[in-house]
Residue frames as qw, qx, qy, qz and C-alpha x, y, z in Angstrom:
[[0.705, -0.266, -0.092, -0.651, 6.26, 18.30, 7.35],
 [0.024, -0.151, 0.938, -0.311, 6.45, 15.82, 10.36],
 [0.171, 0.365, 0.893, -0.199, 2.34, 14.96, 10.29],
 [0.362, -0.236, -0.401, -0.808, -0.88, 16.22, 8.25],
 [0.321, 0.159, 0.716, -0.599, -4.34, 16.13, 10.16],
 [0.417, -0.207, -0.580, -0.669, -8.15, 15.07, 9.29],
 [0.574, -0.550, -0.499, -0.344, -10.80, 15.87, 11.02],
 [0.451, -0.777, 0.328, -0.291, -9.83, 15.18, 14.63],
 [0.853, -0.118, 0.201, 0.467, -6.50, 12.31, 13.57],
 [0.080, -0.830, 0.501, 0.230, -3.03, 13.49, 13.10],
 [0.892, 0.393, -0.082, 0.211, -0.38, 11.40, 10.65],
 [0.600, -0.628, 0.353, 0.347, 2.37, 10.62, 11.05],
 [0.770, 0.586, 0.192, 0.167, 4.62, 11.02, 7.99],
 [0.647, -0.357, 0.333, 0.586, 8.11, 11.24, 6.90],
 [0.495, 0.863, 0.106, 0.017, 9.15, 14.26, 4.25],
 [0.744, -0.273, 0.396, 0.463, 12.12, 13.65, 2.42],
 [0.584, 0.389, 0.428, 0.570, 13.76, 15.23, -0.51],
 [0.144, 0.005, -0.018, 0.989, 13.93, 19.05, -1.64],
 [0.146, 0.433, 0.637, -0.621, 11.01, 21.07, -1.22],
 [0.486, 0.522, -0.217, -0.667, 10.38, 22.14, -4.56],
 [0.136, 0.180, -0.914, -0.336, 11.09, 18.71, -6.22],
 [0.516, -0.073, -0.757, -0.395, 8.30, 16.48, -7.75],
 [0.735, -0.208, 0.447, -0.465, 5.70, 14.88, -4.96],
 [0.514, 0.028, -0.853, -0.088, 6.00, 10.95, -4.82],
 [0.669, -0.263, 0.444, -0.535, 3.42, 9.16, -1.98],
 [0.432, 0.197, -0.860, -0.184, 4.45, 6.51, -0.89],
 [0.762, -0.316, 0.175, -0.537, 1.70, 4.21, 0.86],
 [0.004, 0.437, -0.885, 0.158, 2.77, 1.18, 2.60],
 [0.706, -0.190, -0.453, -0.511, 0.62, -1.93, 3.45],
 [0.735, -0.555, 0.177, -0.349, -0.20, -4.37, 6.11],
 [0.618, -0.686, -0.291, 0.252, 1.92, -5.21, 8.59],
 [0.595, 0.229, -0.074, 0.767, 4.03, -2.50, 7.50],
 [0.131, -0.916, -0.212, 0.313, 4.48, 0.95, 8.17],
 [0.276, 0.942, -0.097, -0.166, 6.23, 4.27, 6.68],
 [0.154, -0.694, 0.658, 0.248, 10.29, 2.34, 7.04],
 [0.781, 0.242, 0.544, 0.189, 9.10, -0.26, 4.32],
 [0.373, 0.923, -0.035, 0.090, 10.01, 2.94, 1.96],
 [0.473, -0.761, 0.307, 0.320, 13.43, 3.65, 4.19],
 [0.584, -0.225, 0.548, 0.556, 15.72, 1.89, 1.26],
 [0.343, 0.659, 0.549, 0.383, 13.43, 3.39, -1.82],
 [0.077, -0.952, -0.162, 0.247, 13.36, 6.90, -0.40],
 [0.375, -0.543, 0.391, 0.641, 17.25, 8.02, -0.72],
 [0.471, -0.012, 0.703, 0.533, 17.25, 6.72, -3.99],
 [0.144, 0.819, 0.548, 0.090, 14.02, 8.83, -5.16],
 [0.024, -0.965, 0.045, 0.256, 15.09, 12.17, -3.55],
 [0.373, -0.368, 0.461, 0.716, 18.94, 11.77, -5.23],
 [0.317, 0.210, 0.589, 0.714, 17.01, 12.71, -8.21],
 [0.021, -0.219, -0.142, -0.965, 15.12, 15.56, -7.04],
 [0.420, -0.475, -0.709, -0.309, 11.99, 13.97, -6.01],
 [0.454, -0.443, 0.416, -0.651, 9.76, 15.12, -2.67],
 [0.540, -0.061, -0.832, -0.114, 9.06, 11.77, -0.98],
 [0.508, -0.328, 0.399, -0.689, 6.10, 11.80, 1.70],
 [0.508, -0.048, -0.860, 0.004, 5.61, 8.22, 3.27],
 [0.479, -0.502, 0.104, -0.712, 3.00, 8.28, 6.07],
 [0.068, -0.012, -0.991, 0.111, 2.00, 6.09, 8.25],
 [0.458, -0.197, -0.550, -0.670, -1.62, 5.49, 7.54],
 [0.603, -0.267, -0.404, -0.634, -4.61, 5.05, 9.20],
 [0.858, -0.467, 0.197, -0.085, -4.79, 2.93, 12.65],
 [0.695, 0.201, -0.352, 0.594, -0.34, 2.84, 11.73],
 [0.142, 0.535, -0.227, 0.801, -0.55, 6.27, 13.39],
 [0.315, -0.091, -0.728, 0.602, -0.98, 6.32, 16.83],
 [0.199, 0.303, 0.201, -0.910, -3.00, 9.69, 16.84],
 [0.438, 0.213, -0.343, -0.804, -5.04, 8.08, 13.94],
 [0.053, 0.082, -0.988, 0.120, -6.71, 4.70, 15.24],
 [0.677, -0.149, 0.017, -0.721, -10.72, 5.04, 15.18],
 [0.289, -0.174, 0.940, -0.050, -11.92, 1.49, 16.47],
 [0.675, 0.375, 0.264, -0.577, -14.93, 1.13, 14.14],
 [0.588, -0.067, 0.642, 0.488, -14.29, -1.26, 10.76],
 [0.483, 0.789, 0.328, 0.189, -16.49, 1.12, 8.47],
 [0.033, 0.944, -0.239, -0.224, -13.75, 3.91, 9.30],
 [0.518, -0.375, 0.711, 0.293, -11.72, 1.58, 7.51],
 [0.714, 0.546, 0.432, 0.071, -13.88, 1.25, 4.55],
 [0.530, 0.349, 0.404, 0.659, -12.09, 2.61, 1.04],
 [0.485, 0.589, 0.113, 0.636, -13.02, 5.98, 0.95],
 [0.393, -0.917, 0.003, -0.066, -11.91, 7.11, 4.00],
 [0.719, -0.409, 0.305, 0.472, -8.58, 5.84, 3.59],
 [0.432, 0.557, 0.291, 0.647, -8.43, 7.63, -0.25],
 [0.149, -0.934, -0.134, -0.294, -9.68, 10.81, 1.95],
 [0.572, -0.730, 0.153, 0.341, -6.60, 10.68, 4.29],
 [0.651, 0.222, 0.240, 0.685, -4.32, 10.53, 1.09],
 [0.301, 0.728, 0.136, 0.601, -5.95, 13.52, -0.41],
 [0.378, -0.905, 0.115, 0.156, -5.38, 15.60, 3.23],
 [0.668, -0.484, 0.292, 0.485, -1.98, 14.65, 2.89],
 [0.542, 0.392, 0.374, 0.642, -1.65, 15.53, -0.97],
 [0.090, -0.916, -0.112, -0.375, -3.48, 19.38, -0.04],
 [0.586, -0.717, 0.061, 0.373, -0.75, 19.40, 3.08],
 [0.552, -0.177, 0.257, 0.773, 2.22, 19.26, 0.87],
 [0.265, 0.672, 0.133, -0.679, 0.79, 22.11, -0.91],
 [0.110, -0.011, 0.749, 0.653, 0.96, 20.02, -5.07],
 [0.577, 0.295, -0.165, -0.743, -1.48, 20.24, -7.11],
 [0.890, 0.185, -0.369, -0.195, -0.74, 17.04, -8.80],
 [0.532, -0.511, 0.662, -0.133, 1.13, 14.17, -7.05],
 [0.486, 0.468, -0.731, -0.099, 2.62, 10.76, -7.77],
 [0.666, -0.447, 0.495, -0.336, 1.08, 8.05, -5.64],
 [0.644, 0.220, -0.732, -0.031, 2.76, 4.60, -5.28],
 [0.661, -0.366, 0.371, -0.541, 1.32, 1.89, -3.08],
 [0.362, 0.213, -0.907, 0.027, 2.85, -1.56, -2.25],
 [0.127, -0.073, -0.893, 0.425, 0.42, -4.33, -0.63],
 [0.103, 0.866, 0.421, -0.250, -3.48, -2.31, 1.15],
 [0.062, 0.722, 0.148, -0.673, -1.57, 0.97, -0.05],
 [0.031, 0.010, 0.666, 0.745, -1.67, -0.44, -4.04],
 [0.003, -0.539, -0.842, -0.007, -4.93, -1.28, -3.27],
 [0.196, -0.793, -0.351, 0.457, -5.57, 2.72, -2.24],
 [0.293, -0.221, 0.557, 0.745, -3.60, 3.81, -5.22],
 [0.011, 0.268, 0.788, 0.555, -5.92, 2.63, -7.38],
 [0.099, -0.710, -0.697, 0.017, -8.41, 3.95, -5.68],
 [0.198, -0.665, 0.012, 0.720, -7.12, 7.05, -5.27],
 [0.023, -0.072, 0.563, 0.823, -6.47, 7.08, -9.09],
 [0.043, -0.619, -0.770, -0.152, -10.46, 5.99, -9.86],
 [0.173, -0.784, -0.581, 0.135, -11.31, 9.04, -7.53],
 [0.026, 0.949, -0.082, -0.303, -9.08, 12.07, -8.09],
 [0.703, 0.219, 0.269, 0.621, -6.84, 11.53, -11.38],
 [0.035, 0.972, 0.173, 0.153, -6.99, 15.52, -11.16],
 [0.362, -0.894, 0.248, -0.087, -4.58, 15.46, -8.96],
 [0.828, -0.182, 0.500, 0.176, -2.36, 12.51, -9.82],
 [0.261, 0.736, -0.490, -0.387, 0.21, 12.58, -12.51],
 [0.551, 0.069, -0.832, 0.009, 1.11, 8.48, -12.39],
 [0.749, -0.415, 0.220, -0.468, -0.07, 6.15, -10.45],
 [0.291, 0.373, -0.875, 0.101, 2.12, 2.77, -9.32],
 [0.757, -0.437, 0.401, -0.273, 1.03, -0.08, -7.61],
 [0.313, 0.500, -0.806, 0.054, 3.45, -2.81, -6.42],
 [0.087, 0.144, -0.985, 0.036, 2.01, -6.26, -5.79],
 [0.300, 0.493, 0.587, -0.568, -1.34, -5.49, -5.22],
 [0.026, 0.304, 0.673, 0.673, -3.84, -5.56, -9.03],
 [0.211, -0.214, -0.169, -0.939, -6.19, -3.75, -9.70],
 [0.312, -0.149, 0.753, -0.559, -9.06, -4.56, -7.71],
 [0.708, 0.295, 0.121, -0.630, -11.47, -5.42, -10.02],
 [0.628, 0.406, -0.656, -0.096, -8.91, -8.00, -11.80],
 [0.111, -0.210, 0.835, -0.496, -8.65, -9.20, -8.12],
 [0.667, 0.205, 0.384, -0.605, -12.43, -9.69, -8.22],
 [0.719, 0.398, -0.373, -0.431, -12.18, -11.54, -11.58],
 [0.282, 0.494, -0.804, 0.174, -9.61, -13.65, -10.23],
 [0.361, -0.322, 0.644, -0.593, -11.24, -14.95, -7.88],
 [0.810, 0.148, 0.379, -0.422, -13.55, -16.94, -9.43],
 [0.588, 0.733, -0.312, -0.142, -11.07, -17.48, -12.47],
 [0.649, 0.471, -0.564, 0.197, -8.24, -19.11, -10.54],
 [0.711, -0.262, -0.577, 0.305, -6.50, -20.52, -7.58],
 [0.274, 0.445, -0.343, 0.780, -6.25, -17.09, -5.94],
 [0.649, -0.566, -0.172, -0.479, -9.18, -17.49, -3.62],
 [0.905, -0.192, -0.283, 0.253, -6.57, -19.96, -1.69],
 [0.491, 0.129, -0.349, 0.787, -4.01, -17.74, -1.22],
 [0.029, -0.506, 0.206, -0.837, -6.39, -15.25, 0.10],
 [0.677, -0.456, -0.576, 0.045, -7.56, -17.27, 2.79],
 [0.359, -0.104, -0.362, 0.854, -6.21, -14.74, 5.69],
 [0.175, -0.080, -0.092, -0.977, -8.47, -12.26, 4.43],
 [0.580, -0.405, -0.583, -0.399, -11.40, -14.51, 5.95],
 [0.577, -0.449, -0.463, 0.501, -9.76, -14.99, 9.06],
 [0.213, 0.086, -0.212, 0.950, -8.59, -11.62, 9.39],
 [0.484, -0.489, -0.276, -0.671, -13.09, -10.85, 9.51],
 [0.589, -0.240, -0.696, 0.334, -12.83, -13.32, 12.86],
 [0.106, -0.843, 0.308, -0.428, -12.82, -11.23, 16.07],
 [0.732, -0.580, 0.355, 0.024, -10.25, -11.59, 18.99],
 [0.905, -0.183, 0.225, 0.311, -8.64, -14.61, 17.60],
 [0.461, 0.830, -0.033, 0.312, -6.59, -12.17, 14.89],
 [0.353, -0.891, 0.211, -0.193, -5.72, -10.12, 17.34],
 [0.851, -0.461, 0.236, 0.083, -4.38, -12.62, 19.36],
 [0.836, 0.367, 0.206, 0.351, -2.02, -13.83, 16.50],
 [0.627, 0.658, -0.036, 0.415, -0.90, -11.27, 15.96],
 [0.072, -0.817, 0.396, -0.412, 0.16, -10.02, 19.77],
 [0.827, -0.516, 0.220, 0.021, 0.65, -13.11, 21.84],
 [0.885, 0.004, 0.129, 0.448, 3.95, -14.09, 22.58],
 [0.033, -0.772, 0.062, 0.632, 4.88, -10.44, 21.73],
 [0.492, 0.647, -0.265, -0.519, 4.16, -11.44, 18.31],
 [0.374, -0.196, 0.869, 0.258, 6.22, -15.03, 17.67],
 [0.632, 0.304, 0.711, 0.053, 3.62, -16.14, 15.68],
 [0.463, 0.858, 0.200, -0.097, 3.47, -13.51, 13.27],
 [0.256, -0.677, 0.592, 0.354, 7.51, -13.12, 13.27],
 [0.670, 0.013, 0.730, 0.135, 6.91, -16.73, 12.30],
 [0.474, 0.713, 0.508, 0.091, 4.42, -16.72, 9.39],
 [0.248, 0.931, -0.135, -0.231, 6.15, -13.09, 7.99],
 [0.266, -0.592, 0.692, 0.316, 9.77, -14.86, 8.00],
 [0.511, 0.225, 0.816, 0.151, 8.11, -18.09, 6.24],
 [0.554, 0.752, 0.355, -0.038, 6.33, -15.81, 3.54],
 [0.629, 0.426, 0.230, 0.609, 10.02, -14.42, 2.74],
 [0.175, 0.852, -0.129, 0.476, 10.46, -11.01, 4.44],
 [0.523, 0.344, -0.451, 0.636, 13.60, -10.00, 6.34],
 [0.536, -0.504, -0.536, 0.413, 13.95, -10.71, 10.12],
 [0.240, 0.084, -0.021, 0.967, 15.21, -6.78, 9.99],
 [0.396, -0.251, -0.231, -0.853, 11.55, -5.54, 8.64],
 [0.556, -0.443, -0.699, -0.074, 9.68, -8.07, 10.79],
 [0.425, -0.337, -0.515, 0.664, 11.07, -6.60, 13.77],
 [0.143, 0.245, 0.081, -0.955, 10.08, -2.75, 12.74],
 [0.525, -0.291, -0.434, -0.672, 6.63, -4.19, 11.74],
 [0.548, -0.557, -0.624, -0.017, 5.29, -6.56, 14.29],
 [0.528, -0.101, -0.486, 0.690, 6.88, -4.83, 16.83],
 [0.206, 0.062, -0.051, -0.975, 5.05, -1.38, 16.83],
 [0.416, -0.290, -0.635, -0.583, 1.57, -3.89, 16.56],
 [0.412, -0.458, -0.722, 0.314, 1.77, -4.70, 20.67],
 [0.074, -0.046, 0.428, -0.900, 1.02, -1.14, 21.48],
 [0.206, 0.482, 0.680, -0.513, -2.44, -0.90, 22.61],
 [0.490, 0.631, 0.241, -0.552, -5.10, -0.98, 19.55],
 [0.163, -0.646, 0.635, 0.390, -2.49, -1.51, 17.33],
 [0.290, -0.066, 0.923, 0.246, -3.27, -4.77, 16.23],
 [0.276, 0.551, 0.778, -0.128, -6.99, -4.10, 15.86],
 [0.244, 0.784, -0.148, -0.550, -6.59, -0.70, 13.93],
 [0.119, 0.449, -0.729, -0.503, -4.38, -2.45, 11.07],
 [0.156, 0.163, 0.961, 0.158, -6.71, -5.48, 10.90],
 [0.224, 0.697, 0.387, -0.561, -9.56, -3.29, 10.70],
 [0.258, 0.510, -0.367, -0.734, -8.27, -2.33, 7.04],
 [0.005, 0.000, -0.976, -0.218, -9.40, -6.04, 6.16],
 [0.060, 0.574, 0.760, -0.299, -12.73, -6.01, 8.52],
 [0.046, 0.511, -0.107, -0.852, -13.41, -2.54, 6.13],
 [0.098, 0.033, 0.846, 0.523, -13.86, -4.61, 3.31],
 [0.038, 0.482, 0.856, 0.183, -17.51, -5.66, 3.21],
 [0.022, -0.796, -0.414, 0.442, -18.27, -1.45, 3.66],
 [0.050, -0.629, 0.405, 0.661, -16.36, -0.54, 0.48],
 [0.779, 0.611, 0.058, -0.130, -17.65, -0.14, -3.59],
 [0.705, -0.064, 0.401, 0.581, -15.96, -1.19, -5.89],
 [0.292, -0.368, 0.398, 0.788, -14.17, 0.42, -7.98],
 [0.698, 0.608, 0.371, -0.074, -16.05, 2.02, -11.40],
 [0.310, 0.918, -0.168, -0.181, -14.72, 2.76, -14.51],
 [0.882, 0.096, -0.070, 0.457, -11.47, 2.33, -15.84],
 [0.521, -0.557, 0.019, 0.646, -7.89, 4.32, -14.62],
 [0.609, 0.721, 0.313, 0.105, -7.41, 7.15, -16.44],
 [0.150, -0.819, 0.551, 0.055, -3.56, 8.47, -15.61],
 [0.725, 0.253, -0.641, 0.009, -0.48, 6.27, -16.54],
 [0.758, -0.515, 0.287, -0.279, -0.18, 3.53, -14.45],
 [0.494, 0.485, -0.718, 0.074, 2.64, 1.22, -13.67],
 [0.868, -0.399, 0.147, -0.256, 1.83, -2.17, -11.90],
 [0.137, 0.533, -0.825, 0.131, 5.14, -4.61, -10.51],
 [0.930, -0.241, -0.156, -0.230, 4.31, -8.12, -10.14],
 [0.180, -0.561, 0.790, -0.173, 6.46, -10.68, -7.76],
 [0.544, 0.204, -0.796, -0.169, 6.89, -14.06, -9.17],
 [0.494, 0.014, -0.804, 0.332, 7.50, -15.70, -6.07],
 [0.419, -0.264, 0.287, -0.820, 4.42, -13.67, -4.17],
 [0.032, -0.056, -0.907, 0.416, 2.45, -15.95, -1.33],
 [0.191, 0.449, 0.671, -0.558, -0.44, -14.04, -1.34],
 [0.503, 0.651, 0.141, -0.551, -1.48, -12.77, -4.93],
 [0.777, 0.021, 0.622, 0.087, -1.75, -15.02, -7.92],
 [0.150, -0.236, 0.444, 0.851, -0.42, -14.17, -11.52],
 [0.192, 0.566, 0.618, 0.511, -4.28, -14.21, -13.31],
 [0.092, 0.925, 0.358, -0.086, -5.20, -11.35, -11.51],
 [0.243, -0.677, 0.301, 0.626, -1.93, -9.44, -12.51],
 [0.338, -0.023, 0.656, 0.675, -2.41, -10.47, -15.98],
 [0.069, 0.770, 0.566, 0.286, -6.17, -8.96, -16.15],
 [0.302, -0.578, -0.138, 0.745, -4.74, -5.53, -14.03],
 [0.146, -0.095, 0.479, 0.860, -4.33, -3.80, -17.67],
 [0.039, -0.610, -0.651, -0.450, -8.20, -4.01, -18.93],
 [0.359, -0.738, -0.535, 0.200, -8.92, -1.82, -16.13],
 [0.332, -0.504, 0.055, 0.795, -6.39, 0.92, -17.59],
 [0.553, 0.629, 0.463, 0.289, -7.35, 2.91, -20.00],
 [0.096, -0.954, 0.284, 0.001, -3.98, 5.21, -20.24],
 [0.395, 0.635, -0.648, 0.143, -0.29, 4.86, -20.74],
 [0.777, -0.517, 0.284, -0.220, 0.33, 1.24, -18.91],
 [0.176, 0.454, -0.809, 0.330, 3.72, -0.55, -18.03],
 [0.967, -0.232, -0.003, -0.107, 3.53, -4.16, -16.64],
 [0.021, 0.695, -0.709, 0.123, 6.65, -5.55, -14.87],
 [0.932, -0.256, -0.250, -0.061, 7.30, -8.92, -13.65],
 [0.096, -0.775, 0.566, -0.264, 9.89, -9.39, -11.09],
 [0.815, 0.156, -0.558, 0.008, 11.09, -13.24, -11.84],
 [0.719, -0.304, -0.583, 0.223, 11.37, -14.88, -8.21],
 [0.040, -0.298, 0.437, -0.848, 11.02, -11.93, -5.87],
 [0.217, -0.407, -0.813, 0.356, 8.62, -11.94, -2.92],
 [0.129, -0.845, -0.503, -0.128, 5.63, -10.08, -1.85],
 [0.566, -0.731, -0.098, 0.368, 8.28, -7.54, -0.15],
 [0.642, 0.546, 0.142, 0.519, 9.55, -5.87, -3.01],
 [0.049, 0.961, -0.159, 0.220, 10.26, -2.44, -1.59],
 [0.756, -0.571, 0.313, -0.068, 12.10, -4.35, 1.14],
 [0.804, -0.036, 0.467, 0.367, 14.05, -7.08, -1.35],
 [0.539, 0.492, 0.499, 0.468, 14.47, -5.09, -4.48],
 [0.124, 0.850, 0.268, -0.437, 14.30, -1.49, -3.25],
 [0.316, -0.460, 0.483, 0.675, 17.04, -0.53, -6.29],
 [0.147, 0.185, 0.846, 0.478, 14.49, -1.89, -8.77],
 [0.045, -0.851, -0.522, 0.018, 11.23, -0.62, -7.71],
 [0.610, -0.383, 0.174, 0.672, 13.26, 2.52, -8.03],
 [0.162, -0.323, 0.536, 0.763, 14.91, 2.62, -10.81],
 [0.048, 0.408, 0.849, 0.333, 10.92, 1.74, -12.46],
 [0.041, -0.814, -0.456, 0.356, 9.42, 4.61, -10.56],
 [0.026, 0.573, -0.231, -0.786, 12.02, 7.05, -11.80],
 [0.102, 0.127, 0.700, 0.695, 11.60, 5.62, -15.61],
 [0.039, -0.660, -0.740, -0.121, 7.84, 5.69, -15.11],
 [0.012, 0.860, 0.399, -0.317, 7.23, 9.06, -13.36],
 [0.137, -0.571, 0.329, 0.740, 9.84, 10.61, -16.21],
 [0.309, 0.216, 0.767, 0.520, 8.24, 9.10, -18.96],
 [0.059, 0.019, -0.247, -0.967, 6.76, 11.44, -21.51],
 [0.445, 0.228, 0.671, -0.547, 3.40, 11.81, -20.89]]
């Protein structure tokens, strides 16, 4: 499967691994796109696994509405589930680093039917994110996510110069000149910039989250993350109420798939083999 459709968008989306083996989805986050997986993938399918990695939502070209409510939360859970009914599973494995932990979890909240584990990697639960907020110093780090509500000037940031400034500000937060280039680079096409910021300007059109998770779930924190503070990864767990696995990853960066892809790994395989 080279792309799954909804409605009247096409996905892109990369399918890796045998065709009978296990489903793993992997969702990616912002400014990435489907080759933040590229070093995690191999390492999935050598042990049987399917591994579909899309590119999501205003990543795909064919899939770019310019409104910000098509950006709210459960239209982006609804493009998963097309893509889970494409590969033809029943149940699926979703793991989301960054917006796509953030879609994980939602995804788990809204169809654990279909979901066998759920993973997110740097990105808590959202409602511990809400707690946090008022609880600790994370409101500071998310200071982007105000700007990012701006119009224009985002943009701008993120295409003038064919991107310098954002090269900048990604290299300074610790991910590799390598991935910078196959993220910003794909943001100057036309819309580009304003489709992926749009998953921010979504925000204030999306519920939260009820309930607690009810599938096991395995969350990976990064010490040495810029943008998400350690109280809301330590409250992530009230919000599970199923088999749950906390990691810490002592001085990594927000870019785990990217810096670590051997770890985040070798935690998926333990996790999606562990006995339910």
């Amino acid at each position: 499967m080279q792309e799954f459709s909804r409605q009247d968008m096409a996905f892109d989306v990369k399918d890796s691994g045998p065709a009978d083996g296990d489903v793993v989805v992997l969702l990616h986050g912002y400014p990435e796109n489907r080759t933040s997986w590229d070093a995690v993938t191999p390492l999935l399918t050598d042990q049987g696994l399917r591994v579909l990695a899309p590119d999501q939502r205003g990543y795909s070209p064919r899939a770019r509405p310019r409104r910000r409510r098509d950006y709210r939360m459960t239209e982006l859970v609804a493009d998963v589930l097309a893509l889970v009914d494409a590969s033809g599973a029943e149940r699926v494995h979703v793991v989301g680093h960054d917006w796509g932990g953030a879609v994980a979890w939602a995804f788990a909240a809204s169809h654990p039917d279909r979901l066998h584990t759920v993973t997110s990697l740097t990105t808590p639960h959202p409602r511990a994110m809400a707690a946090s907020m008022v609880r600790s110093t994370q409101l500071l780090h998310s200071w982007y996510m105000l700007f990012f509500q701006l119009p224009v000037l985002p943009e701008l940031v993120v295409t003038s110069g064919g991107g310098t400034r954002m090269r900048q500000a990604l290299q300074r937060a610790g991910l590799p000149p390598e991935a910078v280039d196959r993220y910003v680079t794909p943001l100057q096409q036309p819309g580009a910039a304003r489709a992926a910021l749009n998953w921010y300007r979504g925000l204030p059109f999306s519920k939260p989250l009820r309930g607690k998770i009810q599938v096991p779930a395995l969350y990976v924190y990064a010490t040495g993350d810029a943008f998400l503070g350690r109280k809301a990864a330590d409250l992530t767990g009230r919000y599970v109420a199923a088999p749950y696995r906390f990691e810490v990853l002592e001085g990594a960066s927000h870019w785990i798939p990217e810096e670590k892809p051997e770890t985040v790994a070798q935690l998926l395989l333990e996790h999606i083999k562990a006995p339910a």
